[in-house]
N, C-alpha and C positions, 0 to 999 in steps of 0.2 A: 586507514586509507579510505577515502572515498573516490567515486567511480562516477565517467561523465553517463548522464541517463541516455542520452544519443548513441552509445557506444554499445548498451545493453540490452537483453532481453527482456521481456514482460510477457506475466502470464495473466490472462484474465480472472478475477476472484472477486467475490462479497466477500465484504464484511459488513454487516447489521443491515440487510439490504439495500446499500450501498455499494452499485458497480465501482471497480478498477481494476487496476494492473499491479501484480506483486512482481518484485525481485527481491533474492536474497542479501544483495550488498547494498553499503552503505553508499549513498547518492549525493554529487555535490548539486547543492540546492541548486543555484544558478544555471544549472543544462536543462532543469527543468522550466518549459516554455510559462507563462502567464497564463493564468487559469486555470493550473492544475493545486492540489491540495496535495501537500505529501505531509507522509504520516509514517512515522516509525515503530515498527511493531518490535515487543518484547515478548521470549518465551519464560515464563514464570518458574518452571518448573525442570528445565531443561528436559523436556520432553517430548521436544519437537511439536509443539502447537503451540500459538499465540496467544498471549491473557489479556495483552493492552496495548494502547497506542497511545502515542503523544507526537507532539511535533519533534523532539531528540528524545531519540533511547539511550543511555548510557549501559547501564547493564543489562546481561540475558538478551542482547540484541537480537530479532529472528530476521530480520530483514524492511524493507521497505514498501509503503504501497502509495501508489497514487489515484486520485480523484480529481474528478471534475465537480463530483458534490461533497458536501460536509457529511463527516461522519458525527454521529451523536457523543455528546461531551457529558462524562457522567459525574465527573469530579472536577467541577470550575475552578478552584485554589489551585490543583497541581494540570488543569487544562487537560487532559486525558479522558480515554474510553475503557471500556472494557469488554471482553471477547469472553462471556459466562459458558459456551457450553461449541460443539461441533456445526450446531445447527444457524450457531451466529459467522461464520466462518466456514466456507469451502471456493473451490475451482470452478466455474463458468465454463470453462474449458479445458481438456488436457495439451494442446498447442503452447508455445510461445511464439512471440510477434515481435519483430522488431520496434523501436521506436519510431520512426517512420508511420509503420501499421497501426500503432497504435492513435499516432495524430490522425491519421484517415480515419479511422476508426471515428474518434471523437466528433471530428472536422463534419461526417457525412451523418452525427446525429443518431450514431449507434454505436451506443457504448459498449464493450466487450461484448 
C-alpha cells in the first residue's frame, strides 16, 4: 500500500550531504509535487539503518526520502546509492513537518 505524500508527515534528514525530508511509508509518486527527487531507501540488514537507495525498493524497504537535489549514484547499471556508514546519514531535526511546511520550507529557499 502506498500513501498520499500530502497526507503525511516529514522529518528533516541528510543523506551524503544532501538535505530532505524522510518518511517511513511507501509514497504514491504522483502526490509528490514536480521538482522533488524521491528516493527509496532499503534497510540491508534489518537493523534499523539504511544501506541504499534507489528510485523503487522492493525488499528491506526502510522507508522514503525526498529531495530537491540529486543524491550521488554510485552503481549506474542498477541506478542506486549507498549509505557506507552513520556519518552518511542522520536527522537535521528531531520535529516532523507536515507537507505543507515542507513546500514552505523549500518555496522560501531553505531547505530542512
Amino acid at each position: 500500500m502506498r500513501f498520499d505524500a500530502t497526507m503525511e508527515r516529514w522529518t528533516p534528514k541528510e543523506i551524503r550531504g544532501v538535505r530532505g525530508y524522510f518518511n517511513d511509508m511507501r509514497i504514491v509518486r504522483t502526490s509528490v509535487p514536480k521538482g522533488f527527487h524521491i528516493w527509496e531507501l532499503a534497510d540491508g540488514d534489518s537493523d534499523g539503518t539504511p544501506c541504499r537507495y534507489k528510485q523503487g525498493i522492493f525488499v528491506n524497504f526502510y522507508g522514503t526520502f525526498i529531495t530537491t537535489g540529486e543524491l550521488p549514484i554510485d552503481d549506474s547499471e542498477w541506478n542506486e546509492g549507498f549509505i557506507n556508514s552513520d556519518d552518511e546519514w542522520g536527522y537535521l531535526d528531531s520535529g516532523s513537518m507536515t507537507f505543507l511546511e515542507v513546500l514552505e520550507c523549500e518555496e522560501g529557499g531553505r531547505a530542512a
